[in-house]
Gaussian input, Z-matrix of N, CA and C with variables (Angstrom, degrees):
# hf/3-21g

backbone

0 1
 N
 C     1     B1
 C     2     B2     1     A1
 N     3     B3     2     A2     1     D1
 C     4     B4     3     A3     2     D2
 C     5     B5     4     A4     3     D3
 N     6     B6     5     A5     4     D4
 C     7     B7     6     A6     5     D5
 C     8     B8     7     A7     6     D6
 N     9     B9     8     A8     7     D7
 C    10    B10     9     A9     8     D8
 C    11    B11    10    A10     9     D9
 N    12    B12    11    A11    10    D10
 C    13    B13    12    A12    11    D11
 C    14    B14    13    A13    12    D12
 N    15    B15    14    A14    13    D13
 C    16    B16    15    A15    14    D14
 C    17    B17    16    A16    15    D15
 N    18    B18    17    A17    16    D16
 C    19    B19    18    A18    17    D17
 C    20    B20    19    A19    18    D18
 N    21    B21    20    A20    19    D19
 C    22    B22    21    A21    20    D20
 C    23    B23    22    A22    21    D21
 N    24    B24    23    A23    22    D22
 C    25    B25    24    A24    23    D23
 C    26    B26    25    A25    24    D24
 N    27    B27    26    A26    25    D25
 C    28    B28    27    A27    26    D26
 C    29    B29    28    A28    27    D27
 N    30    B30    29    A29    28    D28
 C    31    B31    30    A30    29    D29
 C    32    B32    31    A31    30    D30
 N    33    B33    32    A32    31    D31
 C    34    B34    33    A33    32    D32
 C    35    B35    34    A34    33    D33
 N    36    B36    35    A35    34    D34
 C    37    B37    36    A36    35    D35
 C    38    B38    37    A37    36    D36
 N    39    B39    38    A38    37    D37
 C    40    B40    39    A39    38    D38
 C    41    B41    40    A40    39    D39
 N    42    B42    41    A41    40    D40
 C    43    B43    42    A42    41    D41
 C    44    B44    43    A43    42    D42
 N    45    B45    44    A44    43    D43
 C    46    B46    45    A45    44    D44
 C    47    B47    46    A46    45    D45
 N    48    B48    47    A47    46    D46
 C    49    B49    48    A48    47    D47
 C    50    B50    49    A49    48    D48
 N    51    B51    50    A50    49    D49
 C    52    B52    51    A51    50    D50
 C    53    B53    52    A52    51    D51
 N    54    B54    53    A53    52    D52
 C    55    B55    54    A54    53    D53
 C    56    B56    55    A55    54    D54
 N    57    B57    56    A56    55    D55
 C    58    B58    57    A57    56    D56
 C    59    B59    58    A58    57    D57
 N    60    B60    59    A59    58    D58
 C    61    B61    60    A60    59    D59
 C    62    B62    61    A61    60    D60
 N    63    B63    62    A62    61    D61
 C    64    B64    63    A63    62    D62
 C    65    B65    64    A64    63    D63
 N    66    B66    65    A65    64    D64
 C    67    B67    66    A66    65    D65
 C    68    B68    67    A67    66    D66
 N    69    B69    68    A68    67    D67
 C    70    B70    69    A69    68    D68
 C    71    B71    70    A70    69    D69
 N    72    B72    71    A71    70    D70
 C    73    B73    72    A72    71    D71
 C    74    B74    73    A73    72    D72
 N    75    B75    74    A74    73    D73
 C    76    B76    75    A75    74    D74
 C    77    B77    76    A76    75    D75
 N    78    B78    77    A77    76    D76
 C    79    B79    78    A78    77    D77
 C    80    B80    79    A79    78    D78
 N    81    B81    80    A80    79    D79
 C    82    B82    81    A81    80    D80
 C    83    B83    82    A82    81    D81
 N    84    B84    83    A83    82    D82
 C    85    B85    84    A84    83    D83
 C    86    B86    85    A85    84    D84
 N    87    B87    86    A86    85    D85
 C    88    B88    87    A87    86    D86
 C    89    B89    88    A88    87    D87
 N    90    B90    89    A89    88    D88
 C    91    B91    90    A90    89    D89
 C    92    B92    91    A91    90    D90
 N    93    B93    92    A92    91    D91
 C    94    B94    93    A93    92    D92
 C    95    B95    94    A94    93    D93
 N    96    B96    95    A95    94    D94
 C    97    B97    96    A96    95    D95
 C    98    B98    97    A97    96    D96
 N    99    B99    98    A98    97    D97
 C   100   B100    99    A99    98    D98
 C   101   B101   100   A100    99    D99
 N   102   B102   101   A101   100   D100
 C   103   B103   102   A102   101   D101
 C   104   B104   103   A103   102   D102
 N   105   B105   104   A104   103   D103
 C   106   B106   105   A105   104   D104
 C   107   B107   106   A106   105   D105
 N   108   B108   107   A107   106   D106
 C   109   B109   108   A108   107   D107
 C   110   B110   109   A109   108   D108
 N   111   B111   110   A110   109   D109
 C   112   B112   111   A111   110   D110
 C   113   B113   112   A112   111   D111
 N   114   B114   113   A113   112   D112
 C   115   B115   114   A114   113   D113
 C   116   B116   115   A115   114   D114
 N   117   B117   116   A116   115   D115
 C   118   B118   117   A117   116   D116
 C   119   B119   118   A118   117   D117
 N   120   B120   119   A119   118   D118
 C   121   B121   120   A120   119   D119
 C   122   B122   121   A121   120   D120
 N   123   B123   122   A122   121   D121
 C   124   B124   123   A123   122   D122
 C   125   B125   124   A124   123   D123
 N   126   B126   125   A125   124   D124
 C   127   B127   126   A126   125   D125
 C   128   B128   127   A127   126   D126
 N   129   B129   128   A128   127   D127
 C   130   B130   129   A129   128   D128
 C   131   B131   130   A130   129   D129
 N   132   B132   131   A131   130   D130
 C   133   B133   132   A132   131   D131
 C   134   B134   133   A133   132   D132
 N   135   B135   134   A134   133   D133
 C   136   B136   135   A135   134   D134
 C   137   B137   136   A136   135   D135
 N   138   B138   137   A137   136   D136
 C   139   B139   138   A138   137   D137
 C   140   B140   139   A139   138   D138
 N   141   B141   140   A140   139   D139
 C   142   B142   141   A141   140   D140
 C   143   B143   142   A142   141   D141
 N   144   B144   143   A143   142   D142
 C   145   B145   144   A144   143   D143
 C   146   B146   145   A145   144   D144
 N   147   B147   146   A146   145   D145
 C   148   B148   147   A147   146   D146
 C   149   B149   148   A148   147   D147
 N   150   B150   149   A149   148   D148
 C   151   B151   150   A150   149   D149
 C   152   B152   151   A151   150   D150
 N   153   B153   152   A152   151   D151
 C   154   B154   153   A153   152   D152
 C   155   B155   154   A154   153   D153
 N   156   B156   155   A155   154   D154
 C   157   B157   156   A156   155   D155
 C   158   B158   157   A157   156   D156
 N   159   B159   158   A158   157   D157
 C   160   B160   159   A159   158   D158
 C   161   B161   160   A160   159   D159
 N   162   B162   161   A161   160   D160
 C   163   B163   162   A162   161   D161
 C   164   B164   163   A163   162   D162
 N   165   B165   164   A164   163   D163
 C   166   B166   165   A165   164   D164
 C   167   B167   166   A166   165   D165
 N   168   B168   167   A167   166   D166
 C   169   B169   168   A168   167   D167
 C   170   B170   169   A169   168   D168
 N   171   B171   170   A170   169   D169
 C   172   B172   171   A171   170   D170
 C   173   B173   172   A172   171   D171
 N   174   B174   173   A173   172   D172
 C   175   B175   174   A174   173   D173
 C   176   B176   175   A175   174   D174
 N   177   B177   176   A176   175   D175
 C   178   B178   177   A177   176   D176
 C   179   B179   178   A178   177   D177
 N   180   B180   179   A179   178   D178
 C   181   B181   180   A180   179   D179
 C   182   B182   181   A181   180   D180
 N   183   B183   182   A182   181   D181
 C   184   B184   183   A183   182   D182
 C   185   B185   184   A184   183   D183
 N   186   B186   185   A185   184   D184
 C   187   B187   186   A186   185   D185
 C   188   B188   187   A187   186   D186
 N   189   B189   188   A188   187   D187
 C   190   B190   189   A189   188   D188
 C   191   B191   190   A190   189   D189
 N   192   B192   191   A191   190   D190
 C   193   B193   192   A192   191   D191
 C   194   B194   193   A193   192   D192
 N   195   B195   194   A194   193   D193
 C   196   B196   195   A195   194   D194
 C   197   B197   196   A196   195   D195
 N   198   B198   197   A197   196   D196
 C   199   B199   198   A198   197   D197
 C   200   B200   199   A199   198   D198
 N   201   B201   200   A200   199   D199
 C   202   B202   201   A201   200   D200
 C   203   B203   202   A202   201   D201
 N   204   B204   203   A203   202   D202
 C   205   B205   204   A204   203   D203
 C   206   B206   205   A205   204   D204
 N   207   B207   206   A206   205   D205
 C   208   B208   207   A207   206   D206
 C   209   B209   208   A208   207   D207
 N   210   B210   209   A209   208   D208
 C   211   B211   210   A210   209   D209
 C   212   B212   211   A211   210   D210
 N   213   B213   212   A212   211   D211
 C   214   B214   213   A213   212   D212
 C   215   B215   214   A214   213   D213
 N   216   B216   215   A215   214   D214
 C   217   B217   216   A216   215   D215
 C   218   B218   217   A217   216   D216
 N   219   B219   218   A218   217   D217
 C   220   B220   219   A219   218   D218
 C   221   B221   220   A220   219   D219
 N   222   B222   221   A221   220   D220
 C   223   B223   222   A222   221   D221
 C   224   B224   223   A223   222   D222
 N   225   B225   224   A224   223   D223
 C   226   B226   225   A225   224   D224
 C   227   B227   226   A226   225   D225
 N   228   B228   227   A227   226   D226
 C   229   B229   228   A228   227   D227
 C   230   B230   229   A229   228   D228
 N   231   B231   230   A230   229   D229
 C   232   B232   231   A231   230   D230
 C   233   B233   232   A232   231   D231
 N   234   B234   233   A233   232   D232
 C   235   B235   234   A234   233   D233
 C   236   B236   235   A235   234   D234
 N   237   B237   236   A236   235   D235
 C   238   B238   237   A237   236   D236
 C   239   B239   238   A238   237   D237
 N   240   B240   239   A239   238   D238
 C   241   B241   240   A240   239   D239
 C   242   B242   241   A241   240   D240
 N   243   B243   242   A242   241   D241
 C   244   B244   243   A243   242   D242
 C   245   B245   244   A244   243   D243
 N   246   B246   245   A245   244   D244
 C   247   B247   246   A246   245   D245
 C   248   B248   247   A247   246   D246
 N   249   B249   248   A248   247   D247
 C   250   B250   249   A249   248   D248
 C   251   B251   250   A250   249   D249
 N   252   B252   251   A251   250   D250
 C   253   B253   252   A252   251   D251
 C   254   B254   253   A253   252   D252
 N   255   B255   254   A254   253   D253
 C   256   B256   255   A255   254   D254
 C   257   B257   256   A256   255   D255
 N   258   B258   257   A257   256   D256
 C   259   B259   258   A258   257   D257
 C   260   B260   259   A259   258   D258
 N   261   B261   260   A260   259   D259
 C   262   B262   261   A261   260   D260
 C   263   B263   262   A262   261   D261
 N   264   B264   263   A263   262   D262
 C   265   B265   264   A264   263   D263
 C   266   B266   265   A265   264   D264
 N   267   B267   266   A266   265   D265
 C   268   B268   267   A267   266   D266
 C   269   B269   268   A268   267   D267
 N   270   B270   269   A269   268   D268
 C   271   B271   270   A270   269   D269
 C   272   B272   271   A271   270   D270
 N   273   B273   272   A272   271   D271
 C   274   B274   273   A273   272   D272
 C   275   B275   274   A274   273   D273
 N   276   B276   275   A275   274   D274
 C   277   B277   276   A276   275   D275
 C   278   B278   277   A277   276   D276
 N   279   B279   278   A278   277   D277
 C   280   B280   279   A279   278   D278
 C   281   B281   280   A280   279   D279
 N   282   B282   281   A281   280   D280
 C   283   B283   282   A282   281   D281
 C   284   B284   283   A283   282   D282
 N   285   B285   284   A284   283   D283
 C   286   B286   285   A285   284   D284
 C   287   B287   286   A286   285   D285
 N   288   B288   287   A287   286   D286
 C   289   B289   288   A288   287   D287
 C   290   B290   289   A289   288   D288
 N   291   B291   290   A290   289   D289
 C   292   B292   291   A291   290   D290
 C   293   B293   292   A292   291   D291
 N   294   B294   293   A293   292   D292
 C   295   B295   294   A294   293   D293
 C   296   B296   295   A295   294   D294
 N   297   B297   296   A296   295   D295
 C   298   B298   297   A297   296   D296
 C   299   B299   298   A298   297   D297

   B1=1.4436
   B2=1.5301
   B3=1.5076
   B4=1.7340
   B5=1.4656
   B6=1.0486
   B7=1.3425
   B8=1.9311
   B9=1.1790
   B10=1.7649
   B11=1.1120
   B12=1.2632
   B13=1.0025
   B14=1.5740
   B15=1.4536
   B16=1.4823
   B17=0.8737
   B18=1.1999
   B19=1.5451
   B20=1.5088
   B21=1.8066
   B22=1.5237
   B23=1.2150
   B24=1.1754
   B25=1.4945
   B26=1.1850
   B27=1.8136
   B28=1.5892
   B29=1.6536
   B30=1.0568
   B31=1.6041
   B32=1.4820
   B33=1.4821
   B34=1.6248
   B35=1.5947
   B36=1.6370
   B37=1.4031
   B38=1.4679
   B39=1.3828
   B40=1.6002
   B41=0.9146
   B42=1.6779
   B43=1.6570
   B44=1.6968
   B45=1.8056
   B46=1.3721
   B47=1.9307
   B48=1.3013
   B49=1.7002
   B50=1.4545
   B51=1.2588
   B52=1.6487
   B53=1.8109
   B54=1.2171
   B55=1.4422
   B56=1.9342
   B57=1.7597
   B58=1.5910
   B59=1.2628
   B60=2.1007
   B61=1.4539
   B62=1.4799
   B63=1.0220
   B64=1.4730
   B65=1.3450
   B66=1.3384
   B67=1.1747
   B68=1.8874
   B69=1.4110
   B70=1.4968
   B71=1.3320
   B72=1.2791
   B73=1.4917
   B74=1.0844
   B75=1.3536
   B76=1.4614
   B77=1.6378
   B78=1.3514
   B79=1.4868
   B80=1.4632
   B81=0.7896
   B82=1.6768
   B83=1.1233
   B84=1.5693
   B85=1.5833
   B86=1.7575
   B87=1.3493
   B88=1.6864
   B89=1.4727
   B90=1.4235
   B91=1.2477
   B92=1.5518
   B93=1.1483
   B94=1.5984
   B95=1.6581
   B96=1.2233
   B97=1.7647
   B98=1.2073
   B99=1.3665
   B100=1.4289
   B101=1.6711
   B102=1.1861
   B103=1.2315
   B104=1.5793
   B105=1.3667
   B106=1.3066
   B107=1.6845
   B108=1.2843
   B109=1.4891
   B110=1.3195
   B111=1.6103
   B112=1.1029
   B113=1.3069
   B114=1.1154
   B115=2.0918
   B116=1.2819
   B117=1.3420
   B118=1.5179
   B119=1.4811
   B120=1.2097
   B121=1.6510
   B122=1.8587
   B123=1.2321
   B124=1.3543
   B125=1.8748
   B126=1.4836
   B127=1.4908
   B128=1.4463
   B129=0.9722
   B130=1.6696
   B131=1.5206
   B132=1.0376
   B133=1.3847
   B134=1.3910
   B135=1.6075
   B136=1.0944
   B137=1.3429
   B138=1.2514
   B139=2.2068
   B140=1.3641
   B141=1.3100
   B142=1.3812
   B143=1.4397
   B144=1.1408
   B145=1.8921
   B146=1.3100
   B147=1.3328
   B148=1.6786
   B149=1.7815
   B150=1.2620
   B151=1.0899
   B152=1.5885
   B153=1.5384
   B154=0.8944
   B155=1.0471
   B156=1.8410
   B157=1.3044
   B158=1.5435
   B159=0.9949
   B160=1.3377
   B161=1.5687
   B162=1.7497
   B163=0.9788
   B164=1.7219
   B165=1.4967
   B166=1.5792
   B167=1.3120
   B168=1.1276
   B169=1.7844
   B170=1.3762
   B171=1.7145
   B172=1.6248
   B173=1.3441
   B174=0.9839
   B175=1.6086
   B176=1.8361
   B177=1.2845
   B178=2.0876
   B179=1.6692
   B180=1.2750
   B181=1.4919
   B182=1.6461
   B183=1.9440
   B184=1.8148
   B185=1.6467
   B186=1.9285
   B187=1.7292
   B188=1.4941
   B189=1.5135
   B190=1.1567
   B191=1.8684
   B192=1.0818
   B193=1.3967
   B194=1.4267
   B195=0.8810
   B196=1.1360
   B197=1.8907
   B198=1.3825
   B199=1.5507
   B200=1.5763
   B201=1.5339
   B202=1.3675
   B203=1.6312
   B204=1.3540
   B205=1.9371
   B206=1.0353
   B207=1.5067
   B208=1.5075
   B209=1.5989
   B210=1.3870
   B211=1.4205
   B212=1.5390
   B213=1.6394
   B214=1.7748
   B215=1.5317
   B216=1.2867
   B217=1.2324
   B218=1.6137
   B219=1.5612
   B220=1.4355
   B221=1.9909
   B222=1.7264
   B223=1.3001
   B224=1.6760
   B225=1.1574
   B226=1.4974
   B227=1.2746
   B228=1.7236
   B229=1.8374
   B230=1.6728
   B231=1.3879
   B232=1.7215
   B233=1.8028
   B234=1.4599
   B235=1.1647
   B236=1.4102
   B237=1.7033
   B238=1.8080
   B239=1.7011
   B240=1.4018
   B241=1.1613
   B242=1.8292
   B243=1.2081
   B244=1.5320
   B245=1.8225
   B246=1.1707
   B247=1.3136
   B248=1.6876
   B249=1.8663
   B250=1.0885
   B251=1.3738
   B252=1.3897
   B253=1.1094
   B254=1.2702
   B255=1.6986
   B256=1.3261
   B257=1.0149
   B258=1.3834
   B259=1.3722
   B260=1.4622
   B261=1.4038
   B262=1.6819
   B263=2.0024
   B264=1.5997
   B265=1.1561
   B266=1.3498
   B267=0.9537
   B268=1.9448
   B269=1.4378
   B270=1.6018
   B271=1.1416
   B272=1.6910
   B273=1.2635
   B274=1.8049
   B275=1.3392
   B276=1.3905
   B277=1.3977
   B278=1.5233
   B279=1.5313
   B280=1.2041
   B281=1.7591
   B282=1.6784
   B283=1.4587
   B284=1.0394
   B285=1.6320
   B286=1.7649
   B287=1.6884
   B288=1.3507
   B289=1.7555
   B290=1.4790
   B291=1.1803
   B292=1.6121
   B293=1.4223
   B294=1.4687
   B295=1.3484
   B296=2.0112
   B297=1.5065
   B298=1.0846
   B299=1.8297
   A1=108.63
   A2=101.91
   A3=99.61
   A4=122.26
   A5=138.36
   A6=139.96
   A7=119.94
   A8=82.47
   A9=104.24
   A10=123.00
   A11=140.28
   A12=132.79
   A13=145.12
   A14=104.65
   A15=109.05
   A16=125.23
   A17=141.79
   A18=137.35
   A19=115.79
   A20=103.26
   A21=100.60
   A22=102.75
   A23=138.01
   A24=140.04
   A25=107.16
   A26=101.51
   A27=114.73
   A28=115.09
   A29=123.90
   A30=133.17
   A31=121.33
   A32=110.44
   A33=109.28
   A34=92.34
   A35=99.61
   A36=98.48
   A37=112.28
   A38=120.72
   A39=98.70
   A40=151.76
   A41=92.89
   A42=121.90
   A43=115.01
   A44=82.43
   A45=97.28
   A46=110.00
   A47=111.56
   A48=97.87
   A49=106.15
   A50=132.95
   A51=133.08
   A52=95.55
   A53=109.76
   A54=139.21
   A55=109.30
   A56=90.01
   A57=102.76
   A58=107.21
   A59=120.04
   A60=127.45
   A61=93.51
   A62=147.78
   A63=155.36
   A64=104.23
   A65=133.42
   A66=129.22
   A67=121.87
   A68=108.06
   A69=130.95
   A70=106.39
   A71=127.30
   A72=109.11
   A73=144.82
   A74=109.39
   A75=101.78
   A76=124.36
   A77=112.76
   A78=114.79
   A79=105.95
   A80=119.62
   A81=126.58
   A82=124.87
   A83=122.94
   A84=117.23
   A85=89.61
   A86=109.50
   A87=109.86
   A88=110.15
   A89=124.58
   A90=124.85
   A91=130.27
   A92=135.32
   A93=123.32
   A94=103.23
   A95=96.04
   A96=130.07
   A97=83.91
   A98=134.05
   A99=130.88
   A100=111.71
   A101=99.30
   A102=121.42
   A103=134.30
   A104=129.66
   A105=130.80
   A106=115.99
   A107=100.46
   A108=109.55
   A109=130.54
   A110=113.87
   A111=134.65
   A112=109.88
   A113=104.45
   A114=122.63
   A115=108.53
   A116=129.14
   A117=109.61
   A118=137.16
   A119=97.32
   A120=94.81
   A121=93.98
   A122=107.39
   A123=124.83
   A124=87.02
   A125=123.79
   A126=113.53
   A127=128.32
   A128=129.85
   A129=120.97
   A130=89.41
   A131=139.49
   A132=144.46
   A133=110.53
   A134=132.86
   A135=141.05
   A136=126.74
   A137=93.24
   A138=108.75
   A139=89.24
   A140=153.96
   A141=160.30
   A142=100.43
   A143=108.80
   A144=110.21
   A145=109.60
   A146=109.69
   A147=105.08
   A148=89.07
   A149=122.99
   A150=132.19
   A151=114.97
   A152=114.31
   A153=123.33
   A154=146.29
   A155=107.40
   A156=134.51
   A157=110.62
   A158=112.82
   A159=127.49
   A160=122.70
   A161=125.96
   A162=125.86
   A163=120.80
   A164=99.38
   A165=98.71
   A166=151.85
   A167=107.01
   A168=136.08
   A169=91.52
   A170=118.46
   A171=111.68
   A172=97.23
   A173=131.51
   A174=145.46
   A175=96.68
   A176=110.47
   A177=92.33
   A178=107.59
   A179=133.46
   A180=139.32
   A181=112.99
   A182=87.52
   A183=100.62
   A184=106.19
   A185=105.26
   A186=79.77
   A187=112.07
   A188=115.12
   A189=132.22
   A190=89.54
   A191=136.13
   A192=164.44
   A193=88.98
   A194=117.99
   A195=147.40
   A196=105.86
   A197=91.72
   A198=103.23
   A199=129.09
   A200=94.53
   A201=133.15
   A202=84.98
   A203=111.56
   A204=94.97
   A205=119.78
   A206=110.41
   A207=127.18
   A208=108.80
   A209=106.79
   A210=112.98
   A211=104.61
   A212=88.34
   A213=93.33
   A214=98.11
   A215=127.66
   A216=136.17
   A217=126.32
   A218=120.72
   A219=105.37
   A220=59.53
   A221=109.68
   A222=138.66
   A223=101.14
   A224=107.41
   A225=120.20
   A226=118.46
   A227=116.70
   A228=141.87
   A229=96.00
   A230=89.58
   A231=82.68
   A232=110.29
   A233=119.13
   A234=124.29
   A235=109.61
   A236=81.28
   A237=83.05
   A238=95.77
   A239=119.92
   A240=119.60
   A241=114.05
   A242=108.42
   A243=99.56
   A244=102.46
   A245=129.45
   A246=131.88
   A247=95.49
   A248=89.13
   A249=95.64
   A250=136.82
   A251=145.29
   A252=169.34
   A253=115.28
   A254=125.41
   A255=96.93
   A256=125.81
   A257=126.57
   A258=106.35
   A259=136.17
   A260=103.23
   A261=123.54
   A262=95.45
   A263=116.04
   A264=122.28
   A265=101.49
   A266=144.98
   A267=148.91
   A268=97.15
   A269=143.68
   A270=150.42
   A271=111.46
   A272=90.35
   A273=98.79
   A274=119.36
   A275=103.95
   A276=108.51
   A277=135.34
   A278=110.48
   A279=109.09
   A280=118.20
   A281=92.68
   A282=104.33
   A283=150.49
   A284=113.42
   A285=141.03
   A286=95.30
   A287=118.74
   A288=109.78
   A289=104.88
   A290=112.30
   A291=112.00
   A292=100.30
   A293=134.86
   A294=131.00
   A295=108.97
   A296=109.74
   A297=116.20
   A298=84.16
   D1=137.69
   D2=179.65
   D3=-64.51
   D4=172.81
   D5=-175.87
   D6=-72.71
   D7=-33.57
   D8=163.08
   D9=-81.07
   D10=-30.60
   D11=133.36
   D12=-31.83
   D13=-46.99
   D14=144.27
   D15=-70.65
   D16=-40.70
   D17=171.84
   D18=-38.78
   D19=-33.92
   D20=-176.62
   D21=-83.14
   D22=-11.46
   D23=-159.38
   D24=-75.69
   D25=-54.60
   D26=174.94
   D27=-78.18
   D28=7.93
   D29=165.95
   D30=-65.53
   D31=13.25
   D32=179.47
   D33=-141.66
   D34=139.34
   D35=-173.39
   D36=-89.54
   D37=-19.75
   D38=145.74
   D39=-8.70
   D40=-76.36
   D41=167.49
   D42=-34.10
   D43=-63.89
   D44=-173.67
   D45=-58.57
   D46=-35.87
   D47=-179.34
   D48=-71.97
   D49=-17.11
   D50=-163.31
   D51=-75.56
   D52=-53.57
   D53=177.89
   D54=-40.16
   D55=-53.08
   D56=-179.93
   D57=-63.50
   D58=-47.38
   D59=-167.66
   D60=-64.67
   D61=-69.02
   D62=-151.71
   D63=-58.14
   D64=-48.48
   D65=173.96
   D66=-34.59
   D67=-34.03
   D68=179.39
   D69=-131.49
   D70=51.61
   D71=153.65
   D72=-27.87
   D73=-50.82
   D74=178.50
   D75=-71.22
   D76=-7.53
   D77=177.42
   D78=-101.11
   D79=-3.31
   D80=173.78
   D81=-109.39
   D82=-22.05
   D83=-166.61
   D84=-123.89
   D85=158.29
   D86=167.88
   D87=-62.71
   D88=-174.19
   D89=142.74
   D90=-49.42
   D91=159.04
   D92=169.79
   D93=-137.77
   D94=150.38
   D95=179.91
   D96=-55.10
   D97=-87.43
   D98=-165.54
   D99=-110.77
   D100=159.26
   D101=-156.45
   D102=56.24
   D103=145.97
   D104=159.49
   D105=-59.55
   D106=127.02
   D107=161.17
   D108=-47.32
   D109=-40.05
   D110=-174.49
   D111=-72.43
   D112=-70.18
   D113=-175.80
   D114=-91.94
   D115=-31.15
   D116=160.20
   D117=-97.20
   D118=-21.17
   D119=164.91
   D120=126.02
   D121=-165.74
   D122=-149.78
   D123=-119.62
   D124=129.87
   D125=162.74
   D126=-56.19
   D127=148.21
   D128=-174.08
   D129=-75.56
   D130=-46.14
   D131=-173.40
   D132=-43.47
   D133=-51.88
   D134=129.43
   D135=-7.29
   D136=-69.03
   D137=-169.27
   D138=-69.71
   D139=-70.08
   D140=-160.61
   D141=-49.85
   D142=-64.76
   D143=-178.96
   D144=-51.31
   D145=-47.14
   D146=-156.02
   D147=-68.99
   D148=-48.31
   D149=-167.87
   D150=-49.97
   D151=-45.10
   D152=-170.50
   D153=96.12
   D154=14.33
   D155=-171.29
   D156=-116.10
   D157=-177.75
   D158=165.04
   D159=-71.75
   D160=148.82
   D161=161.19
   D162=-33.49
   D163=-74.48
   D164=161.73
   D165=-43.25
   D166=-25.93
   D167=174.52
   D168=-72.69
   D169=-48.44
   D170=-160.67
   D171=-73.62
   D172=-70.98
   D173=-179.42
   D174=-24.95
   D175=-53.33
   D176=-178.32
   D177=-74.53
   D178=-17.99
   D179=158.09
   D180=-35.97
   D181=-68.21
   D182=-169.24
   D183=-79.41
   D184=3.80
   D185=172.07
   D186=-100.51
   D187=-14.85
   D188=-172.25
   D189=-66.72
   D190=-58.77
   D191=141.38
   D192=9.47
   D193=-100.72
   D194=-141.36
   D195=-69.49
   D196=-54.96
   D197=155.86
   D198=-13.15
   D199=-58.65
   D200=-152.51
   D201=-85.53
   D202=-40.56
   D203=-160.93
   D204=88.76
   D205=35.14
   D206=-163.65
   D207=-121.86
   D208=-29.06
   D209=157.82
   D210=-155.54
   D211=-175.22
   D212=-163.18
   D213=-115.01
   D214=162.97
   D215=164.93
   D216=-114.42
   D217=139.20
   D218=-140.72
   D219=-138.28
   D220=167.10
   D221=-172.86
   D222=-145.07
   D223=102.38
   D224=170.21
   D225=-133.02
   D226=92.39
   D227=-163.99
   D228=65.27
   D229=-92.60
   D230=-165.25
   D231=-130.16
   D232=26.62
   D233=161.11
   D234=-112.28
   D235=-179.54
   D236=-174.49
   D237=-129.88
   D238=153.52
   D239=-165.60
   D240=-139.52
   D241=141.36
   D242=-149.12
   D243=-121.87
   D244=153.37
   D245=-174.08
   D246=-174.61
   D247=137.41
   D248=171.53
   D249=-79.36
   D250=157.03
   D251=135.15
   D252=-26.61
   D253=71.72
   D254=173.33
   D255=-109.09
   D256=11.93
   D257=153.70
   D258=-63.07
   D259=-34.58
   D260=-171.30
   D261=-67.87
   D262=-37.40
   D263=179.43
   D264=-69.54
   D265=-38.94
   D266=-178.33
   D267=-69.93
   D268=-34.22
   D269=-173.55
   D270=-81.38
   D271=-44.19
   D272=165.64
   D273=-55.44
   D274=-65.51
   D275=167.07
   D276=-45.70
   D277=-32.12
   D278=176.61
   D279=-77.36
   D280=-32.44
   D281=156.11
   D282=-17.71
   D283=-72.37
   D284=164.74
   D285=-75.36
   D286=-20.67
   D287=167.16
   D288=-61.34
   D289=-53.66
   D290=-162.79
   D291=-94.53
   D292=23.96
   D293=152.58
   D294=-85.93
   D295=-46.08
   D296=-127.18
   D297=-89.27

């Protein structure tokens, strides 16, 4: 994905707070029934509430997200579970380094 392309990804501050919460899951999200916080990611059910949006609203966030290579998406029964990407995020960064 081009570099502008991410740039648009991270162009909504949503995005950008979902991005900030995920970085520390465990101080931001409760515990969960299924999955690890750590290795599986955060429930969208979670991210949506805390956020304050809708299921659906979250889902075009984590695809734009995800798109980007900004986080990963994990399937555990019938949720979906989200964690960031940091390498692809260390690559970004070095990115807009070697633009600016």
């Amino acid at each position: 994905m081009e570099l502008a392309d991410i740039l648009r990804a991270l162009a909504s501050d949503k995005r950008l707070q979902i991005l900030d919460w995920l970085k520390d899951p465990v101080a931001n999200f409760p515990p969960q029934v299924d999955g690890d916080l750590l290795q599986d990611g955060v429930c969208a059910l979670f991210i949506a509430e805390k956020l304050g949006i809708s299921q659906p609203t979250l889902s075009e966030h984590m695809k734009v997200l995800t798109s980007a290579g900004l986080v990963s998406a994990k399937r555990i029964k019938q949720w979906t579970f989200y964690r960031r990407d940091e390498a692809q995020l260390a690559a970004v960064k070095r990115a807009i380094a070697a633009q600016v």
